[in-house]
KESE-671642 format. One record per residue (C-alpha): x, y, z; residue in one letter. Coordinates in pm, whole numbers, plus 50000, padded with zeros to 5 digits. Each point is the difference from the previous one (the first is absolute). Layout:
BEGIN
XYZa...
***
This chain:
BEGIN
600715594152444x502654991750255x500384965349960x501174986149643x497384971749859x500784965349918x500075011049591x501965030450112x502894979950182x499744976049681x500725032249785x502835010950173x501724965050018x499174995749668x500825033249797x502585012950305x497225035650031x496055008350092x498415031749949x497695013250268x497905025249825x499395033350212x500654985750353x500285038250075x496975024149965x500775032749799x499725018050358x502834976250118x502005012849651x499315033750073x501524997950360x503364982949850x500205025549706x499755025750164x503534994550174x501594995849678x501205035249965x501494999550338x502004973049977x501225006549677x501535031950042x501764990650271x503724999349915x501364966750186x502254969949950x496854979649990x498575013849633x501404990549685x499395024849692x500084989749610x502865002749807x499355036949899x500335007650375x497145015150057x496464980750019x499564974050283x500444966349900x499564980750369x499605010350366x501534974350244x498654994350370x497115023149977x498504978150265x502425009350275x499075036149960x496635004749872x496814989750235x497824987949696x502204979449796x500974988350366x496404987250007x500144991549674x502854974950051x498214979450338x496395004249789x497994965049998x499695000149673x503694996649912x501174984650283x497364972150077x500444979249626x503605012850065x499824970950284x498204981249826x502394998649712x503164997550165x498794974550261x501255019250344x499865028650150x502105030549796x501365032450012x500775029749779x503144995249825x499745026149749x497475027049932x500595025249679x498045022849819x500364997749599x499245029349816x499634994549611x499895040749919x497795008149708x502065010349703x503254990050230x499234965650127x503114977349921x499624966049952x500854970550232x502454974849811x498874959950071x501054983750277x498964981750320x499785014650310x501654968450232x503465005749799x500665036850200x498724989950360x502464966349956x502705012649844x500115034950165x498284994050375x500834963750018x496214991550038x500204955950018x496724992349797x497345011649791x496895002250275x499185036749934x496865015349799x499995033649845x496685020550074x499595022549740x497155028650070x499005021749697x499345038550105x499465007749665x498034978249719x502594977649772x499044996949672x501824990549596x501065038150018x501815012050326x503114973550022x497894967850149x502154973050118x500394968949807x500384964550150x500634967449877x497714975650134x501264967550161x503715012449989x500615000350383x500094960549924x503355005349893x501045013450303x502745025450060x501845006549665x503155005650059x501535026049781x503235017549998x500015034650156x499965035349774x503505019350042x498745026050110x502955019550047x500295015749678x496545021049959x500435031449921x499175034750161x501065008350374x498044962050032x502914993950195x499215020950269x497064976350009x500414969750351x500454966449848x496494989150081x498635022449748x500394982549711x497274971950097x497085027749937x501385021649709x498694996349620x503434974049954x499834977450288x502584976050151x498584965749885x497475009349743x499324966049770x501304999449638x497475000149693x500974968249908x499314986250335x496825015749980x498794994249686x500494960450104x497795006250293x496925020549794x500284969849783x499894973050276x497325020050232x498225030249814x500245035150083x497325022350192x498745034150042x499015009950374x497245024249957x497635010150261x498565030450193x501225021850246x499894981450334x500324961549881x503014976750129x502544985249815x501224966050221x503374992149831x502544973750043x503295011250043x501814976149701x497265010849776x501655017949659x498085035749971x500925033349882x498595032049846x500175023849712x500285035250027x497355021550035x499745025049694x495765006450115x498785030050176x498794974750259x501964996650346x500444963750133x501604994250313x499424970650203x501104990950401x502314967450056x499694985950313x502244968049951x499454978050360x502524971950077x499074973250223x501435003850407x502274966249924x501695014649723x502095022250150x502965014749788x503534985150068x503245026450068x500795012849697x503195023049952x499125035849911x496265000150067x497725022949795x498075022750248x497054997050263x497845015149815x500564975949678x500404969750204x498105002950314x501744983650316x496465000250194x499134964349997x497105008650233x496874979449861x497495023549865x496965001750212x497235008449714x497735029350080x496235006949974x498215000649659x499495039050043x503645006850065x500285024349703x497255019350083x499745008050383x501585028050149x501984990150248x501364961650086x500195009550360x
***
């Protein structure tokens, strides 16, 4: 499935998400997990650990260094209703690897994605989608991400930033940009605000297999619980902005490998990209 049907474009406009069940064989899920272990033990500017300091909470820019989530990220299958949902040609303005821990998993606060990459990167409009790839199965247990259907209609909700000066620990050793991926983020929504929007839209449980795609608008209102199972859930993020949405200069820019400065349009690869040995 590399090109989104009529009913799936409808979906997305409609409900601001469409799930892709298991785009990815379990082969293709093997090959990604399998650099997992790798990547998180590296000790690098570009991972961000849970409060406790200790268990991986996101990997930034995996895509730069690793060959298959370098595949991963020009795959078909992502990048072809990528296209089709932004309307132009695109490239890869953020790739990040969540890991929800089991036992350790924090949660995700609500909040929109658009509000960071305007506010922080000075990114003019909305014409991004998130691709979310599942390497492990999401279900009620492991910390699955909640959205509210229909509330990228609102468009960007502009909320007043988090001090985030104040938190405690040697946090302050932390850069500035960290504070848009810990457990207390920058412009996380209030409950009041949110508990307008469940009322005016619903609220919904993304649960699928390992390998499905999550197609996500970036002004849609999601977040996540904690995960207190024995079950692992991490998921890839491949968020692809369209080449004539370029970011304007911004004071203070958060790093390459948060923001990428490649605007290079992403040439899409063969089907069996994940699997072959060698691209040469």
């Amino acid at each position: 499935m590399m090109q989104l049907t009529k009913e799936q474009l409808q979906n997305y406009e409609d409900n601001g998400f469409v799930l892709l069940p298991e785009c990815f064989s379990k082969a293709e899920v093997h090959r990604m997990n399998i650099e997992l272990p790798i990547i998180f033990s590296e000790d690098t500017p570009k991972r961000v650990l849970e409060e406790e300091g200790k268990t991986v909470r996101a990997v930034h820019g995996v895509h730069k260094t690793d060959e298959i989530f370098q595949r991963l990220s020009r795959h078909p299958q992502l990048v072809k209703p990528a296209m089709q949902l932004i309307g132009s040609k695109v490239y890869i303005y953020q790739f990040k690897i969540n890991a929800k821990a089991a036992f350790r998993g924090d949660i995700w606060e609500w909040h929109q994605d658009y509000i960071f990459w305007r506010k922080e990167d000075g990114l003019p409009t909305a014409r991004l989608v998130n691709a979310l790839v599942l390497l492990d199965d999401m279900n009620e247990f492991n910390g699955p991400l909640f959205v509210i259907p229909g509330s990228h209609k609102e468009g960007m909700i502009d909320v007043m930033a988090r001090n985030t000066t104040n938190q405690s620990q040697a946090k302050t050793e932390r850069p500035a940009w960290m504070s848009n991926f810990t457990a207390k983020l920058k412009y996380s929504l209030n409950k009041e605000l949110v508990a307008d929007l469940v009322l005016k839209y619903g609220i919904f449980c993304i649960k699928a297999s390992a390998g499905s795609v999550l197609l996500f608008d970036s002004n849609i209102v999601h977040a996540s619980p904690s995960n207190i199972s024995p079950f692992d859930r991490a998921v890839v993020i491949i968020t692809y902005n369209s080449i004539e949405n370029i970011p304007l200069p911004v004071p203070n820019p958060r790093p390459d490998f948060l923001v990428s400065r490649d605007y290079r349009p992403v040439e899409p690869l063969s089907e069996d990209a994940l699997l072959i040995e060698s691209l040469a």
